[in-house]
C-alpha distance (Angstrom), angle and dihedral (degrees) to the residues before:
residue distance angle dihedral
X1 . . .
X2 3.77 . .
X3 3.88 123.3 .
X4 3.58 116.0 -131.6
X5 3.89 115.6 -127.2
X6 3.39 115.1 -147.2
X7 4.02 122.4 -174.5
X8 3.63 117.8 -163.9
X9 4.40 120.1 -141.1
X10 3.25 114.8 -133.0
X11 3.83 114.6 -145.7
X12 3.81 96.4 -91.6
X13 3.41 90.4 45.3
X14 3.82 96.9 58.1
X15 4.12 96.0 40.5
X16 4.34 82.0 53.5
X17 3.94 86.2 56.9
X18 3.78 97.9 34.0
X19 3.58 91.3 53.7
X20 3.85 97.3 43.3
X21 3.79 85.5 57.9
X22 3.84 98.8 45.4
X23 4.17 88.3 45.3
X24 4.14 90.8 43.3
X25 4.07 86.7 51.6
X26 4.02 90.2 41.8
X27 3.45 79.0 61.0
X28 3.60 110.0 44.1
X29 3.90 97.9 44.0
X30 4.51 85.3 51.0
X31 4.15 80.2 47.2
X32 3.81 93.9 50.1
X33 3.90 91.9 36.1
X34 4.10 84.1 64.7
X35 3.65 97.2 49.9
X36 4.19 107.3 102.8
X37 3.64 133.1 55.1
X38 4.01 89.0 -21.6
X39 4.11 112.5 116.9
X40 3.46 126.2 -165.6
X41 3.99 130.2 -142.8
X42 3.98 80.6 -107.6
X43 3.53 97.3 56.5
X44 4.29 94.3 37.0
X45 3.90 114.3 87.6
X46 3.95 110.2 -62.9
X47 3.25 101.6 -145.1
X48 4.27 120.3 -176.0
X49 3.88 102.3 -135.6
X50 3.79 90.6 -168.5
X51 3.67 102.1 52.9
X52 3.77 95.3 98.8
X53 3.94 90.7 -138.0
X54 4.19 87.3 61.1
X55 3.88 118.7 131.0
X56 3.70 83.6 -136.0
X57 3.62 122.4 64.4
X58 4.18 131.2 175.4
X59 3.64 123.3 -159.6
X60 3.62 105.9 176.1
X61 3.60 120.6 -59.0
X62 4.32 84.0 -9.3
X63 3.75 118.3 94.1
X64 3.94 112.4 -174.6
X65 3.68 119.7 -170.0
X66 3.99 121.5 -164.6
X67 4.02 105.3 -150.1
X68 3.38 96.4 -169.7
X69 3.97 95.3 76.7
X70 3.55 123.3 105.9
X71 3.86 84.8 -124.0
X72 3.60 96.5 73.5
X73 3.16 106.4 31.5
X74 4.02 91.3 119.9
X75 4.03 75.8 65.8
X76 3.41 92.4 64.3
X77 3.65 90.3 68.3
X78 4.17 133.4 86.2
X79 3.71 95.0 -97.5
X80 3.27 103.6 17.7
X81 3.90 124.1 143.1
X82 3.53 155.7 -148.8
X83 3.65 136.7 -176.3
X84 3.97 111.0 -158.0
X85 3.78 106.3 -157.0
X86 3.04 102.3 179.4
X87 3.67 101.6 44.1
X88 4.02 82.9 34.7
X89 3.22 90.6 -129.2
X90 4.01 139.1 138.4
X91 3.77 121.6 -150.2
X92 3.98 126.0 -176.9
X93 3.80 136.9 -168.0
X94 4.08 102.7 -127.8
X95 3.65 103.2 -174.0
X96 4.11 106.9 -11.7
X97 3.68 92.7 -86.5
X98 3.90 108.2 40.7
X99 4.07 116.0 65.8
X100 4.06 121.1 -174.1
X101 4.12 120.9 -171.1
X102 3.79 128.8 -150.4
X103 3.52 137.7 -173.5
X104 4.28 110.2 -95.0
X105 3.47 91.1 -142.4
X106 3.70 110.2 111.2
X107 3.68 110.1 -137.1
X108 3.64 90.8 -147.4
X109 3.77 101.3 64.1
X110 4.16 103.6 -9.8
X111 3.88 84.0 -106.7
X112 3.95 100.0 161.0
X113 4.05 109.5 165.8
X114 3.64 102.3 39.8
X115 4.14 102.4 79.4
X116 3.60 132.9 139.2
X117 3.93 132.2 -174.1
X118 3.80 135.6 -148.5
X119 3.56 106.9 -168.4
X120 4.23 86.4 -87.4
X121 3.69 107.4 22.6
X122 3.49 130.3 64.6
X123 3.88 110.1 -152.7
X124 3.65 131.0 -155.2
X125 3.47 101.5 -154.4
X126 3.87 97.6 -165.7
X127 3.94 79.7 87.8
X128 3.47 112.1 -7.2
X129 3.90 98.9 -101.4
X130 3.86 109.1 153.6
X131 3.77 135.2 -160.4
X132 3.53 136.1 -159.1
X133 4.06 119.1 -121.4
X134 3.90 79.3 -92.8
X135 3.08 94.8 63.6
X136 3.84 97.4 -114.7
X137 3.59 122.8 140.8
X138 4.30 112.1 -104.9
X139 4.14 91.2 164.8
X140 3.93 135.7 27.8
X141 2.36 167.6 -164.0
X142 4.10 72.6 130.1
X143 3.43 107.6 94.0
X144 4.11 107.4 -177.9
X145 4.18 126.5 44.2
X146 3.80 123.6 -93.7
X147 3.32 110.2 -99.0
X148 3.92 110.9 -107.4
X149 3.43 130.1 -141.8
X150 3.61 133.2 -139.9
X151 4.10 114.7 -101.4
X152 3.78 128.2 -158.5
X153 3.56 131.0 177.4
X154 3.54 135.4 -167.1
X155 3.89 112.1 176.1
X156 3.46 106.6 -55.2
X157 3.86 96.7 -9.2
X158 3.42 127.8 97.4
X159 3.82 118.7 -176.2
X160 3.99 119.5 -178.6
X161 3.21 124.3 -165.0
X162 3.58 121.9 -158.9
């Protein structure tokens, strides 16, 4: 015969495991709501702007970008993306052939690493503001426009200038 043990919670006890499940399922439902066609700076080309061999190269307020590297060839693509961290700077692939830049700094919160996109939406995932691949604010708590950068591209050279 086995004797059951039973352990009562006080209070406190029950509002530290009730509110470890509530924040674990917070986060699994905003973990599963990111699943899709959403990428992440992470999982966008990593590119090492101070290796001097780097398809991407920053001279002062001048960004140049060399699309004909296997490194960016995601880039090539309507849609594609790049984060610029160290120019903190965003650049998208509108239609295959027409590219526009912004400024990664969320004018929210100044977040500038933590950026996802969804094919239309860039998303500042400090807070979940989005903007459109104008630019233009389509979710707060954001309240102004990235600032966009001018784009120029000669074959398979793009040079932004901020």
């Amino acid at each position: 015969m086995s004797e059951k043990s039973t352990k009562s919670f006080s209070r406190k006890d029950f509002l530290k495991t009730a509110g470890s499940g509530v924040i674990l399922a917070y986060f699994g439902i905003s973990l599963t709501s990111c699943s899709g066609n959403v990428t992440d700076a992470s999982s966008s080309t990593n590119v090492d702007t101070s290796d001097p061999n780097s398809p991407i190269t920053i001279n002062g307020d001048v960004i140049t970008v060399d699309l004909s590297r296997s490194e960016l060839e995601d880039l090539n693509e309507s849609g594609g993306w790049l984060l610029i961290r160290d120019a903190q700077t965003l650049l998208v692939n509108i239609d295959g052939t027409f590219f526009r830049a912004f400024t990664s700094v969320c004018t929210h919160a100044n977040c500038s690493v933590n950026w996802q996109f969804d094919g239309s939406n860039f998303i500042c995932t400090c807070h979940n503001s989005k903007f459109d691949t104008s630019g233009a604010v389509t979710q707060g708590p954001a309240t102004r426009d990235l600032e966009e950068f001018t784009v120029e591209r000669e074959g398979n050279t793009l040079t932004i200038t901020k």
